[in-house]
N, C-alpha and C positions, 0 to 999 in steps of 0.2 A: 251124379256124375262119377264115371269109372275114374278110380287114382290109375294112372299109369305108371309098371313096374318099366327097372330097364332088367334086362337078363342076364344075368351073371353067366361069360361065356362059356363057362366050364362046366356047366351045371352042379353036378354032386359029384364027380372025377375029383378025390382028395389029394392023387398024386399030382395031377394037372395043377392041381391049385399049390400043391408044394413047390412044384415045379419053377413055377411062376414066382411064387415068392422069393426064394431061392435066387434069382436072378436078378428080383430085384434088387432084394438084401446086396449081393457081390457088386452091383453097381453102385451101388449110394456108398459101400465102404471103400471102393476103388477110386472115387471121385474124392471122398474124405479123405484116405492117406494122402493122393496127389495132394489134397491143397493141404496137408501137416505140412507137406515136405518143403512146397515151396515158404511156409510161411517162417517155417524152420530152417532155412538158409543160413548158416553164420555169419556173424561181421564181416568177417574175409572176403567170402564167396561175393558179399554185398558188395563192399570195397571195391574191388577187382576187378569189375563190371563199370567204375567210376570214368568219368573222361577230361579233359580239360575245360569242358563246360562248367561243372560240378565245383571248378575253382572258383570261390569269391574274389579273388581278385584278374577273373579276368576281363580285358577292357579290349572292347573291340576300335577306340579312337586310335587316332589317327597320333604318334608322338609316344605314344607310351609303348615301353618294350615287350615283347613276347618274347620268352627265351626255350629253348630246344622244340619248339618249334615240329621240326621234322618227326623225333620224338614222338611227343601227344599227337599227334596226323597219324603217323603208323599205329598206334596205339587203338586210335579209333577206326580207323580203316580193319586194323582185325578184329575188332567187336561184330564189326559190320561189313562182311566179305563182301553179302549182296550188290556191294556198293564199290567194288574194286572194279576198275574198269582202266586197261593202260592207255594213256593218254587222253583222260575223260575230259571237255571242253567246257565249261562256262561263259557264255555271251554275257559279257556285262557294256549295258549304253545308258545313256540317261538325257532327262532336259532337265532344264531351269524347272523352279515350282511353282511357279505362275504362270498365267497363259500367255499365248504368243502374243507382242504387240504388232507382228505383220498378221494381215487380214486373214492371208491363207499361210498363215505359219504352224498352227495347229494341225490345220487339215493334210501338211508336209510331214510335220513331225508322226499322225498316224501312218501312214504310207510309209514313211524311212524303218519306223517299226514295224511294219509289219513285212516291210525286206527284210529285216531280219528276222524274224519268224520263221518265215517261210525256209530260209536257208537252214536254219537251225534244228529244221523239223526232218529236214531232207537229211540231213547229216548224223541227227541222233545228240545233237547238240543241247544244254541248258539254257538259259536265256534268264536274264533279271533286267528290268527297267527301271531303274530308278531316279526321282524327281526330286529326291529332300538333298540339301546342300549338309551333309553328316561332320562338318566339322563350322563354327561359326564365319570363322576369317579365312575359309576357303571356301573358293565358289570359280562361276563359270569353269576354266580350263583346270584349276588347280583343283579343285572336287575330285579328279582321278584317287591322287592316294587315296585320299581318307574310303572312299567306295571301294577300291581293289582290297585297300587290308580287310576291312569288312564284310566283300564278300569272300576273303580267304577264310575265313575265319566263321564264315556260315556256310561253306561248302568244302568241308575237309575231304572230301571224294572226288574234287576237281584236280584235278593234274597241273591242268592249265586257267587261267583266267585271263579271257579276250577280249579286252578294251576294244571297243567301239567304238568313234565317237559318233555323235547323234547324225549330224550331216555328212558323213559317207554311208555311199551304197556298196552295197554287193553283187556284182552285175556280170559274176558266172556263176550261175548257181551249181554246176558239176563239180565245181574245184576244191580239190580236197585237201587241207593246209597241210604239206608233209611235214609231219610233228616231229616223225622218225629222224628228219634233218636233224633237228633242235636239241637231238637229243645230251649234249654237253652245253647246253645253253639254259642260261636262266630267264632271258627276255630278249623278242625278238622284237625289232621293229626297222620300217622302210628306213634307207639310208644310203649315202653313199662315200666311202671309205676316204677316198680322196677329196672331198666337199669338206666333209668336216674334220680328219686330221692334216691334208695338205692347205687347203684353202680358209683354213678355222672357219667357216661357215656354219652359223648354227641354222641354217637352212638346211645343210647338208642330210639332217635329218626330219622325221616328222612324227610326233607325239602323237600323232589322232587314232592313231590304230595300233592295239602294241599288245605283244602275248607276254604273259606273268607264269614263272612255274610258281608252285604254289610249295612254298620251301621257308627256312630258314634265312637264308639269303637273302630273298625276296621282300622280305619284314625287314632287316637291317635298308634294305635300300630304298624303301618306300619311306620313314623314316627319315636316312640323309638327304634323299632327295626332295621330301616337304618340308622340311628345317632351312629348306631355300627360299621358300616361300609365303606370304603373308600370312602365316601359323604365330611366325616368329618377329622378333623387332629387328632383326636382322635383314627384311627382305628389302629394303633400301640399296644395307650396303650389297650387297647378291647383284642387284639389277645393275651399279656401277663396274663390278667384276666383272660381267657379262658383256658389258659394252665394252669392256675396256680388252677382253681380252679373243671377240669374236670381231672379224674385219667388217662384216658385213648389218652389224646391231646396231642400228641408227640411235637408238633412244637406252635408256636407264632402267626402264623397266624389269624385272624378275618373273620371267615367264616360266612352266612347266617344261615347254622345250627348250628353250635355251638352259636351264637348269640341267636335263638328262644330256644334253652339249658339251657341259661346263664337267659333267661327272667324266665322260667318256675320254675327254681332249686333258683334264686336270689330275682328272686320280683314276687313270686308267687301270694300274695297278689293282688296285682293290676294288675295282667292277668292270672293268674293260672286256676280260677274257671272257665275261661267262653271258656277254652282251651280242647277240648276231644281227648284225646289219645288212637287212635283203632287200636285195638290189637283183635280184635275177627272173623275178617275177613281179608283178602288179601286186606289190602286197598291200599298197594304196597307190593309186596314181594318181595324179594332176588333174582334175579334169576338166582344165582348158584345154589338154590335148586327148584324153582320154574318150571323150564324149565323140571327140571324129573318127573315133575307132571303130564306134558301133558298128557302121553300114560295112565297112570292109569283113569286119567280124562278122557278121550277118552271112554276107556274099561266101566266105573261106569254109564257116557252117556247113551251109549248101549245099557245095561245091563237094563235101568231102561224104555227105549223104547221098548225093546220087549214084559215088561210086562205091559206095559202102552200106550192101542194103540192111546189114543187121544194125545199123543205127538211125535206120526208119522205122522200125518195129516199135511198135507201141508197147507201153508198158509201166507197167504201176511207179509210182515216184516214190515206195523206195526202193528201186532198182535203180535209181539215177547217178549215184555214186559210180556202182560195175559199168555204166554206159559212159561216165564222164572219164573212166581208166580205159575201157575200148577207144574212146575216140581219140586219147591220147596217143597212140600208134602211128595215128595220121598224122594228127599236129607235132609231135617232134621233131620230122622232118625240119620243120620252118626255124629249129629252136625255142629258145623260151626269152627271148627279146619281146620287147614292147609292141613293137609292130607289125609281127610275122602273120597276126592275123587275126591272132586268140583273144579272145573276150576279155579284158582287163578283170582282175578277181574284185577288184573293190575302186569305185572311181568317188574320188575325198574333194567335197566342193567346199574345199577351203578357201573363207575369206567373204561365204556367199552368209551368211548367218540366216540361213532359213525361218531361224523363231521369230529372232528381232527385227530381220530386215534391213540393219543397217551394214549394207555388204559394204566392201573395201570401192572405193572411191575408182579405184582401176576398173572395175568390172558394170559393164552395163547392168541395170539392176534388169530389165528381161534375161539377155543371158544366163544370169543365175537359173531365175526359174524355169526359163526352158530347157537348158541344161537337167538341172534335177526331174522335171519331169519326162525327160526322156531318160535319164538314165533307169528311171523306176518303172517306168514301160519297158526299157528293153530287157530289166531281171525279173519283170512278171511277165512277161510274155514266154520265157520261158518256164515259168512255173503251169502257166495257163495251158502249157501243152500238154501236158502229165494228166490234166482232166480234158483233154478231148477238143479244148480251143485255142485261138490265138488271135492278137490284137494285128489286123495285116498291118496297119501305117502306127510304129509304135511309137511315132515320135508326138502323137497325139493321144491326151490323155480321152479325149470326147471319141477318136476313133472306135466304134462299136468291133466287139467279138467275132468271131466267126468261126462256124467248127472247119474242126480241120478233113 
């Protein structure tokens, strides 16, 4: 049996074969100085490059101080330009870490998640879900701090971090949160000016939905504001403050809202100003009243597409932002009132407990669930038109597709 040669490509060309070599050599010593160089960095050069992670002492709980803050954010934000983005958003929501004790409380809490998804994807948004209770003696509503410092503190690139809570929908998917407002404000949340400093109402506000800039600030008040709360031995006396000093607090208890109440109406001073209370849009609504908005909002939709034909035009989802800024032309006419016609931005079935099921004694226990599930039909139906269908009767979850 023949040995098989391979053929040296060059045959007997001595130049070619220098040639060759030659280049090789340059490359293997060109790859070796690079890696001298980097491995030959100085301490400095090393240092320098260091970030506030790198500190052993830092603690992302819930109580403990973070100081300059702003600082180390800027610090790491120039390591990492990639990552500059003005007004960049973080979706943060979460549930309990156990499963639902209602039947279809799970199958609610996917669907509530995946409105937000969808919204976030449209937007260009982040998005974190999270289920672990990160501080021990805080749980259900009071879980917010402990999670927001935490996600500030794993998302130094965020601007903002937008509490969510689990059971509101988001039910304009166009609507684009003008950040630009905000921009002398450190957290925004629904409210209304005269409910809570005229009528001391700590209804006047509502905790379920709230935007965080992601600062210095931000850490000091997350902090005062859990130090109200079952963190501390102090949430006792909190909860008698609270009744004692809100007209409308029937009981003693130390709640998350009544706490952000107690900061706003008490020690306005040193968080008041840099707090904005919106009230001029649906930045969550009721949705005992909300939910009858739909159909009208449906109809005003319509009505403004038949005489507007480049907002018939079909077109990829994410072009839905520049279509949600076109159509806004139309709708200002009406203003930015509740009932002029416009899709509510976020409808808050507060009181319905979707996981647990034990909704507030006022609310028929269907009403809840019919209520949410039309509210999540009527902000996937507009998601569903972006790929080509739409649910015609959205008030039905069994209602089949249909292309458009």
């Amino acid at each position: 049996m023949k040995k098989q040669t391979i053929a040296w490509p060059y045959g007997n060309n001595k130049n070619k074969v220098r040639t060759w070599l030659s280049c090789v050599i340059a490359v293997t010593g060109a790859l070796l100085l690079t890696a001298c160089v980097y491995y030959s960095r100085s301490s400095d050069d090393y240092l320098s490059s260091h970030t506030f992670y790198d500190d052993p002492n830092l603690s992302y709980s819930i109580g403990d101080e973070t100081e300059n803050w702003d600082e180390k954010r800027a610090q790491w934000l120039n390591l990492h330009p990639s990552f500059v983005t003005a007004n960049r958003v973080l979706l943060l929501t979460g549930s309990q870490p156990s499963p639902c004790e209602s039947v279809i409380g799970d199958y609610f809490l996917l669907r509530l998640f995946k409105n937000k998804v969808d919204y976030s994807r449209i937007h260009g948004y982040d998005i974190f879900y999270n289920n672990a209770f990160l501080h021990p003696k805080l749980d259900q509503h009071w879980a917010k701090p402990a999670a927001i410092r935490a996600a500030m503190l794993a998302h130094p690139e965020a601007e903002w971090i937008w509490w969510v809570d689990v059971d509101a929908v988001i039910t304009n998917m166009e609507f684009t949160i003008p950040l630009e407002k905000y921009k002398n404000h450190n957290i925004v949340l629904d409210g209304l000016p005269d409910e809570i400093f005229g009528k001391r109402s700590w209804l006047g506000i509502n905790s379920g939905v709230v935007l965080f800039r992601n600062c210095q600030w931000t850490m000091e008040f997350l902090n005062a504001w859990a130090a109200m709360g079952p963190m501390t031995p102090d949430s006792d006396s909190w909860g008698k403050i609270f009744q004692s000093t809100f007209t409308d607090k029937t009981d003693s208890k130390s709640t998350d809202q009544s706490a952000i109440g107690y900061m706003l109406l008490k020690q306005y001073d040193k968080w008041g100003s840099k707090i904005h209370l919106e009230h001029e849009y649906c930045f969550q609504c009721y949705w005992g009243m909300a939910v009858d908005w739909f159909p009208n909002a449906t109809k005003t939709y319509a009505t403004i597409e038949k005489s507007a034909s480049e907002l018939r035009r079909r077109h990829a989802e994410l072009e839905t932002q520049s279509y949600g800024e076109l159509r806004e032309k139309y709708l200002k006419e009406g203003g930015y009132e509740k009932k002029t016609g416009r899709r509510p931005f976020i409808t808050h079935f507060t009181g319905c407990s979707p996981c647990k099921g034990n909704h507030n004694p006022i609310y028929d226990g269907n009403s809840c669930r019919e209520g949410i599930e039309k509210a999540l039909n009527f902000a996937d139906n507009q998601v569903l038109r972006n790929f080509g269908f739409v649910r015609p009767d959205f008030l039905s979850a069994s209602s089949p597709v249909s292309p458009i």
